[in-house]
N, C-alpha and C positions, 0 to 999 in steps of 0.2 A: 526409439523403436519398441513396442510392446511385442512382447514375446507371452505366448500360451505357458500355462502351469497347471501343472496335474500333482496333488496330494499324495500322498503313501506313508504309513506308518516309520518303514525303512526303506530308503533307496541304497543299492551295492554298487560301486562304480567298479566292473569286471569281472569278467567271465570263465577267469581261470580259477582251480582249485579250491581260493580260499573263500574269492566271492558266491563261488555255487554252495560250499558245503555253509555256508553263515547261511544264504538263503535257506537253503532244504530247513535244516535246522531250527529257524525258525516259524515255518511253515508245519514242521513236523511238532513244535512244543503248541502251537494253537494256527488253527486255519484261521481266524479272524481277524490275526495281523494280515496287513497289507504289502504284497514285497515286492518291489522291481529291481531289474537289475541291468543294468547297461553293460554293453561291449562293442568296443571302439572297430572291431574285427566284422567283417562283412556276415561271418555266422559263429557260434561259440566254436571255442578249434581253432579257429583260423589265423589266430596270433599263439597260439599255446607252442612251446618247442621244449625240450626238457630231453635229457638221457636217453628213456629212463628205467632206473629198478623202481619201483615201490614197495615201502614197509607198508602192508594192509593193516596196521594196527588203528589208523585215524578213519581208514574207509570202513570198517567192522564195527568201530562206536557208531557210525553215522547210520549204517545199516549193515544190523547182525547178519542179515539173511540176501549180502549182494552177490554171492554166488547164485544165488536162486533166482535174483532177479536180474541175472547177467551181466554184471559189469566185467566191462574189459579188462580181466585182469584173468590172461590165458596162459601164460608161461611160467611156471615155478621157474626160479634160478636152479640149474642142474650142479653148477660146478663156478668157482670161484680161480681167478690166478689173477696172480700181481705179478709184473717183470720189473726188471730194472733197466735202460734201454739205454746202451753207447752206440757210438755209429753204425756197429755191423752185428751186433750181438745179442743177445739178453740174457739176464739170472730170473730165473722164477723163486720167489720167496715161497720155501716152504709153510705149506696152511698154516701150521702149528704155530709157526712164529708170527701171521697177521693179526692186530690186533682187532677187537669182537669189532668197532666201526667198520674196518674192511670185508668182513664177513655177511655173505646174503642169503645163509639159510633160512627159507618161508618166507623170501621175497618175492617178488614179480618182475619180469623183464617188459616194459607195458608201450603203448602211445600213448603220451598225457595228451597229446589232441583227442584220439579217442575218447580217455577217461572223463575229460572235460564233456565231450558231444551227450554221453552215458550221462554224467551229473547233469546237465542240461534239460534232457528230456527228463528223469525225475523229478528236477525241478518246478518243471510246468506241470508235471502231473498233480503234483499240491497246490499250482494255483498261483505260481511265481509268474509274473510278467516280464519277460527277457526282450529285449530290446536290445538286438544286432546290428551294428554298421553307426552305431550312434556313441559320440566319442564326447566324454565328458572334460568340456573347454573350462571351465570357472566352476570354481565355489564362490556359493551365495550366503550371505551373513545379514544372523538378523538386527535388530537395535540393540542387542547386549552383547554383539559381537560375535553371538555361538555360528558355528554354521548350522542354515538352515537347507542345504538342499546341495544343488546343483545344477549346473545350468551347458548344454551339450553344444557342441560348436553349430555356427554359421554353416550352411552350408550355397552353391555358386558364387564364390566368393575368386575374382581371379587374380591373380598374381600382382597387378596395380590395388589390389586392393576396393574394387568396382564390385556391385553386384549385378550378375551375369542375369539372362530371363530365368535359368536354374534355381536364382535364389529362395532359399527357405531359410528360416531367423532360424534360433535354435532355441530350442524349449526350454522349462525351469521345472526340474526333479523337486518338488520341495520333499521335507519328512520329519518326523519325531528325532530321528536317527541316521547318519549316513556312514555306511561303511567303506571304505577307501581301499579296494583291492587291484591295483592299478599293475602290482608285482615288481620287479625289481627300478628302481629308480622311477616311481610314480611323479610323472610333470605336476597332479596338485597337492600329492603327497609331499614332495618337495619346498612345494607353496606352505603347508600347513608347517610343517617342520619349520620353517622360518618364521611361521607367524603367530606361532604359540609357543617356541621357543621348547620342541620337545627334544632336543638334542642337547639339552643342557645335562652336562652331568656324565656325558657319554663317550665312549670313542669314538674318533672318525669312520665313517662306514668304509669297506674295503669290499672291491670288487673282483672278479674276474669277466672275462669274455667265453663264450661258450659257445664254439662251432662245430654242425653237427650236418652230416650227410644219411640219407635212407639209402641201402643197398639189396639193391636184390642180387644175389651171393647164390654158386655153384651148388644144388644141392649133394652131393657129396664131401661138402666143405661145410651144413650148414648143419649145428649144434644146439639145438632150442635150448636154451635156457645159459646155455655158455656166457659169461660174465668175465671180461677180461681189461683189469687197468696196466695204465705203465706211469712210468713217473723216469726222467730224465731224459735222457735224446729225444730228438732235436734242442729242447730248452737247455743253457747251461746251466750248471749247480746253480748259482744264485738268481735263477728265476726262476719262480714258484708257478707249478702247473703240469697239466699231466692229460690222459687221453683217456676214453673208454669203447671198448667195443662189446656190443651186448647182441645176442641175437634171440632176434622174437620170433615169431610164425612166419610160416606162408615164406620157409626161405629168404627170410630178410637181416638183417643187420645192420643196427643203428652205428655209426662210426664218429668218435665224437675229440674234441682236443679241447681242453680248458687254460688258460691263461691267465694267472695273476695281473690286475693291472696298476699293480705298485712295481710293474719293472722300470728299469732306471735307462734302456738301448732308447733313444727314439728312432733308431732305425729298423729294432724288432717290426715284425710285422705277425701277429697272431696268425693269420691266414695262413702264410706260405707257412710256418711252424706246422699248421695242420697238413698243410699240403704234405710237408718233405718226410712226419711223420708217416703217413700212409706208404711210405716207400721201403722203411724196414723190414729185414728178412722175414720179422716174427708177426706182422701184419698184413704186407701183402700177400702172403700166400691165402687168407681169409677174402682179399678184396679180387684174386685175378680171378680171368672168366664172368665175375659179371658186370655187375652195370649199375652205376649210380641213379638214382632214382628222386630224389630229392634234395635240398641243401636251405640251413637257414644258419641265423647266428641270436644269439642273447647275451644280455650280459647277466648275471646273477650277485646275488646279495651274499657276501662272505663273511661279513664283518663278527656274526655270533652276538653271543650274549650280550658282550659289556659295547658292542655297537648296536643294542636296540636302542630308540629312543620311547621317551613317554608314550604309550600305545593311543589314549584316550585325550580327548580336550572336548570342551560345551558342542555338544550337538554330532560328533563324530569318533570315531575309531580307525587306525590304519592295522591291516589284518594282511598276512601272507609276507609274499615280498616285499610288499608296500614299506614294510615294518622292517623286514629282513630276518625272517623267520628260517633259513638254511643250514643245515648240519652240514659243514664244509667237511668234516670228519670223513661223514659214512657218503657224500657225496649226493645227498637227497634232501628234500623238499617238498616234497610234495605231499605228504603226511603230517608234517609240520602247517603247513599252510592248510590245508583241511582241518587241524585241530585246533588252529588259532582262530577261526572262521566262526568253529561249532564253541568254542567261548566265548568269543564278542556275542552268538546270536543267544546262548544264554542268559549274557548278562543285557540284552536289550530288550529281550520276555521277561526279565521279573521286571524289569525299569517300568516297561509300560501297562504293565499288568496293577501299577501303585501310580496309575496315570501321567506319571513325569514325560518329560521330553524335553530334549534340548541343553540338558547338563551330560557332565562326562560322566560315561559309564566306568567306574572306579573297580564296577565289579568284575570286570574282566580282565585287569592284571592282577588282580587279586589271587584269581582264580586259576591264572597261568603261572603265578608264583607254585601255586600247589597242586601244580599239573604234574605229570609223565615230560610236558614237553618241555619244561623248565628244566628238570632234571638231566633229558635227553643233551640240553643245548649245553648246561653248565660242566656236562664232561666232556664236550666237547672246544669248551671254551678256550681252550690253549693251543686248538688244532692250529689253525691258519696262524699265529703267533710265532710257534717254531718253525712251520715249514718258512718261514718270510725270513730263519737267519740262514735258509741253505739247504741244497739237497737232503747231504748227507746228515749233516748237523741235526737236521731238521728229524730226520728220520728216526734217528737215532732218540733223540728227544720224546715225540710223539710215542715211539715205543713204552719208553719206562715212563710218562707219561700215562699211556692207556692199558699197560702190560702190570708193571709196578703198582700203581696209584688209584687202577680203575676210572681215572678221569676226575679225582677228585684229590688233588694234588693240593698242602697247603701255601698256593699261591697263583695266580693269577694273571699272566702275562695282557699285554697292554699293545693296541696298535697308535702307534706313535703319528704317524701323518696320512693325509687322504693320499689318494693315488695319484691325483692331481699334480702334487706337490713332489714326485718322484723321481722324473726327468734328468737324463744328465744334459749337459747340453751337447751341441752334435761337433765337438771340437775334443773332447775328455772319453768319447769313444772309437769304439772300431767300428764300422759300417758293414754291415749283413748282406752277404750277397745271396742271393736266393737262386737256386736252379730254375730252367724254365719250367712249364709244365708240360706233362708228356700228354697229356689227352686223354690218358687211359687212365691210370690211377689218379692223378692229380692235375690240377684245370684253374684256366684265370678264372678272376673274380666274379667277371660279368657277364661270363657265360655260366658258371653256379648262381648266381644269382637269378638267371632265367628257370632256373630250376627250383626259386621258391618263390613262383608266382605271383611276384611280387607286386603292385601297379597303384599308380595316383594318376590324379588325370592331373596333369604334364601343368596346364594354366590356375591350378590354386594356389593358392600364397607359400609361400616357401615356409613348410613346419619348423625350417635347420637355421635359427637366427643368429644373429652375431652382434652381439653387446656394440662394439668397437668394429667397422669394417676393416680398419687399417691394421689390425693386432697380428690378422694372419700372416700379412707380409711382414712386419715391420720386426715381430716378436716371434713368431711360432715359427715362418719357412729363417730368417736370420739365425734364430737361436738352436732351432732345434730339428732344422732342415724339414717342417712342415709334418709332424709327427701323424697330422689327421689321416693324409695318403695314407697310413698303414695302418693304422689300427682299426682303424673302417673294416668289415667286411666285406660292404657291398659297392667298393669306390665309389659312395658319395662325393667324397673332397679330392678335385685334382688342381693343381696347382699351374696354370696354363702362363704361358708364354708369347710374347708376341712384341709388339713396335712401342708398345706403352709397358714395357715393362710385365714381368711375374704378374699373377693374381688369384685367386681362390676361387674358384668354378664348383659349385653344389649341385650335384647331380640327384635332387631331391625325391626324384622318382622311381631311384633304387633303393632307397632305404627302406630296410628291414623289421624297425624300429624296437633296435638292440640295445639304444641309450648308450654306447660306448663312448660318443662323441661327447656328450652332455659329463659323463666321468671323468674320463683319462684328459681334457682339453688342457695344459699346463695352466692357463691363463682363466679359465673358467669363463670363455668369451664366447663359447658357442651355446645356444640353450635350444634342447628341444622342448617343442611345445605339440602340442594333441593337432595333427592333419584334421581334413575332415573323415569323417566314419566311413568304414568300412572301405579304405586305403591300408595300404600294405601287404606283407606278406598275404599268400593263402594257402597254408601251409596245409598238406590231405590227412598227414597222420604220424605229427610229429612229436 
């Protein structure tokens, strides 16, 4: 099958944060480079989910003057609290004693959907080519191995694998340079990791899951700029994760629960943990009277410093979450991923300005070594390390850590296994029972799930593949009572029953694509791969 190709200096594979600000960037250093940028999302937005606060420090290099030129970035953080959360109660930590990462004076309460839509359209105003609904399927490699491009999925392809009369092949991005902003557990990111061996040297990356509802909230309840985390109840001490509730404009509040996914229950279920959080004395009085409005899930990149791998290899860069660019500290990202963006595109303006193409841009961890953002991550580098030996432990830790040490402590703590690898199995625990949900604060999965717009057409190939078809019975529901039913968001994976025995039922047209499955799988037997474009979430302003 011949497939069409089209040339570009740099092609970006995604539309979030880091692939727009690496765009702008280098549109802003010379109009002459040529830039495209793909997003697998139906329009930019439409997969972006996040908190969030933003530190405007990455969007003010990118542009001094974004207040002038309106970006969404409307809500100063008013007020900051931390609680401590048991069944029925909470402690609010005194300010005094939070250390400077928990602290959001001069940040922003924001929608990275929005801020993404805003980077978008400035993008194109320089002359960037965006290409929405277009989901990049394969890296393309030239005769010396480098990658040369990219190449975007098939599209009327149905389920047997047949091309439907819908069929159109999918194109070849070629480029000097390709940037890989794919964000937390990138499918060819993943690829390149394995095939240039950039993980060599590194920790295992460590994840969490991150579920998040929009609320339109009482206004008499409603606090712009209010900034509120907690850290314990519903989780027990020895599982790492915690909640945010932030409130933006126009009456709303983002309502969010994050999950370590190195816990050890396989009968945890992230979900209902958010769910039962929202039922707290010191939460639902923020949630009654109004009305949820939205719901999605992601998973995000925890791992820090000594879990980045090699950034660069011939012919491309992994930038943002791709990389795992996240201050698990201060709980943000999205600044990070903007200034790793605006160094890659740096260092792919001098590269081609001395005519090269196609070797590794060296100059962009060079450059990140003697960044803000380096600095940023390496005092942060021990966050998720002690929260992983315990609440309290952890707490305690982190403190004289960031309080004591400023974050630069002489020593360096180390994440020991993937998350993969965490499992107990389902005979060595206690089994989680979960309340139902009332409808009003808290809700099944697949009625929130109707609430983030989610949709594939029903007859294309199943994106949620399985190494091994028989591992889910044989190993996953035997060993560990089928851990996918719950850690799922959006009950992809139900595990049906009938005259022939259990079986694994993929409900591939709810997925959100959170990549949780593709993590947490004990056995690493389930792999997600790129849907066609413009499936998924459509998330309004998340």
């Amino acid at each position: 099958m011949t497939r069409e190709s089209m040339q570009y200096d740099v092609v970006v594979v995604g539309g979030g944060p880091a692939g727009l600000a690496a765009a702008i960037r280098l549109k802003q250093l010379s109009g002459d480079i040529s830039v495209c940028l793909i997003e697998k999302g139906s329009e930019i937005g439409a997969h972006i989910l996040s908190g969030a606060v933003m530190d405007p420090r990455a969007m003010a290099e990118l542009f001094p003057d974004w207040k002038e030129k309106g970006a969404p970035l409307n809500v100063p953080v008013s007020e900051d609290r931390f609680l401590f959360l048991n069944e029925s109660s909470s402690f609010k930590t005194p300010n005094f004693l939070l250390p400077a990462c928990f602290t959001n004076h001069g940040n922003y309460v924001i929608s990275l959907g929005q801020v993404a839509r805003w980077l978008g359209q400035q993008a194109e105003a320089l002359g960037v080519e965006i290409f929405p609904g277009f989901a990049a399927a394969e890296v393309l490699y030239d005769e010396k191995n480098a990658v040369k491009g990219i190449a975007t999925g098939d599209m009327g392809v149905n389920r047997k694998g047949e091309h439907t009369d819908a069929f159109q092949p999918g194109i070849e991005l070629h480029a000097k340079y390709t940037f890989f902003a794919e964000g937390c557990r990138g499918n060819l990111g993943k690829q390149l990791e394995a095939k240039f061996d950039l993980r060599k040297g590194s920790d295992p990356q460590v994840y969490g899951i991150g579920l998040k509802e929009l609320w339109d909230i009482a206004p008499g309840k409603h606090q712009p700029g209010l900034v509120v985390h907690t850290a314990g109840w519903p989780l027990g001490n020895d599982t790492y994760g915690g909640s945010f509730l932030y409130h933006l404009e126009n009456n709303q509040a983002a309502v969010g629960f994050v999950v370590g996914l190195g816990y050890a229950n396989p009968f945890l279920s992230p979900y209902e943990e958010f769910q039962r959080y929202k039922t707290h004395p010191a939460i639902r009085g923020f949630l009654e009277g109004g009305k949820r409005v939205a719901y999605g899930a992601r998973a995000i990149t925890a791992g820090g410093l000594q879990s980045l791998p090699e950034l660069v290899f011939p012919g491309g860069c992994l930038i943002g979450d791709d990389a795992g660019f996240l201050n698990a500290s201060r709980i943000k990202g999205s600044h990070c991923a903007i200034k790793s963006g605006m160094l890659a595109a740096e260092a792919a303006h001098a590269a081609l300005a001395t005519g090269r193409a196609g070797d590794a841009l060296t100059a962009y961890p060079e450059a990140f070594r003697q960044s803000w953002l380096f600095d940023e991550l390496y005092r942060a580098r021990n966050f998720k390390p002690w929260m992983s030996k315990g609440l309290y432990t952890g707490s305690l830790m982190v403190g004289i850590d960031q309080i004591v040490f400023g974050g630069k402590a002489p020593w360096t703590l180390h994440h020991d296994h993937a998350d993969h690898e965490t499992l107990s199995k389902k005979t060595e625990v206690k089994e989680i029972k979960y309340p139902k949900p009332d409808g009003v604060l808290s809700f099944d999965r697949l009625t929130n799930v109707s609430f983030s717009s989610t949709n594939h057409s029903e007859d294309q190939l199943i994106h949620l593949t399985l190494k091994d078809a028989s591992v889910p019975v044989n190993v996953n529901l035997e060993l560990y009572d089928a851990p996918e039913q719950r850690y799922c968001p959006a009950g992809v994976y139900e595990i049906v029953r009938d005259d022939k025995g259990p079986r694994l039922q993929i409900n591939a047209q709810n997925c959100v694509h959170c990549k949780t499955c593709d993590i947490k799988d004990p056995t690493q037997n389930i792999v997600w791969v790129t849907p066609e474009g413009g499936g998924g979430p459509n998330y309004p302003n998340m």
